[in-house]
Each structure stands twice: as structure tokens, then as C-alpha cells.
N, C-alpha and C positions, 0 to 999 in steps of 0.2 A: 504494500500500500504506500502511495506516494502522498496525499491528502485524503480528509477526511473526519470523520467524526471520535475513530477510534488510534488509541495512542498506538496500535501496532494491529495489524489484519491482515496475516496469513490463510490462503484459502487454497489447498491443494487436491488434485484428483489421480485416482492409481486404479488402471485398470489389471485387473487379471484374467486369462483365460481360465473358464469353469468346464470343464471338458465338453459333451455336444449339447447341453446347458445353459452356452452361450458365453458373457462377459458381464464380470463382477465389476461394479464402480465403489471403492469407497476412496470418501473425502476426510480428508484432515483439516481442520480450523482452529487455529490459534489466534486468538487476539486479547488484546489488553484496553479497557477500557481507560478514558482520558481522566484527569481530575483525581489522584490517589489522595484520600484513604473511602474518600467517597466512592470512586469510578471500580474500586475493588468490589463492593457490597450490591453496585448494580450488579454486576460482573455475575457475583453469587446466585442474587436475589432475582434476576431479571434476566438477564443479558444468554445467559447459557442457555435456558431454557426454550426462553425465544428462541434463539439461533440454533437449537437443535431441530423443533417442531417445523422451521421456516424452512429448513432443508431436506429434511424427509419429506415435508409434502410437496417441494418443488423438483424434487428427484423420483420420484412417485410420478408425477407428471411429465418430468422429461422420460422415464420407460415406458408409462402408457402409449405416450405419442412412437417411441421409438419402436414399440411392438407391433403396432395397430396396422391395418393395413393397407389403408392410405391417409390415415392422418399426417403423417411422417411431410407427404408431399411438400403441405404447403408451404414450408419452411424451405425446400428447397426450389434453387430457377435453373429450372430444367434444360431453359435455353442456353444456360452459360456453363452450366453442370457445379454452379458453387451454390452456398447457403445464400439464399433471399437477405437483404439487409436488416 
């Protein structure tokens, strides 16, 4: 993270091959919230929580779309053969 709300925001992704099962994504996230001794206790109290639910359900929806069998499309421009902007 270069700016931002958060004093540090690491956001990382590791695929693995699951044998004919397909591909495993898990994400690593590391961050520090800004304002210490305060920005610790959101951290605790707030901030984790939120940021776990916010990713499971947005990765929940990136496999739906990616399984489906043609949701997937419209994300991509078939003209150009890359991802749509």
C-alpha cells in the first residue's frame, strides 16, 4: 500500500493446484490500522472481522462467476481477448 486509510495493507493471493478438483485460492492480509493505541483496538474490535466477512463473500462471488457458465463472459472483451475495463 502506497496511501490510504491504513498505516500498513498487505493483500496477497496463492494459488494451488487441487488435483482434477480444480484450483485453490487462499489470501493472506496483513494490515495495521493508523492512530496507535487507539487504531490497535479497532484492529481487534472491528477491523478483522470486517475484513475477514468482506473477503469471503467477495471470493464466494469471484468462484461463483468463475464456475458459472457464462457469467464469466461478461467480464471479458472477446474482441480483444483481454478482461473488459
Amino acid at each position: 500500500m502506497t496511501r490510504g486509510a491504513f498505516r500498513s495493507f498487505v493483500h496477497d493471493h496463492f494459488f494451488e493446484e487441487n488435483g482434477n478438483e480444480g484450483t485453490i485460492m487462499r489470501d493472506t492480509l496483513r494490515f495495521e490500522a493508523p492512530l496507535r493505541p487507539i487504531g490497535f483496538l479497532a484492529e481487534k474490535l472491528v477491523l478483522r472481522g470486517y475484513l475477514e466477512r468482506f473477503l469471503r463473500e467477495r471470493n464466494e462471488v469471484i468462484r461463483r462467476v468463475a464456475q458459472s457458465t457464462n457469467d464469466w463472459r461478461r467480464y471479458i472483451d472477446t474482441d480483444k481477448g483481454d478482461a473488459a475495463p
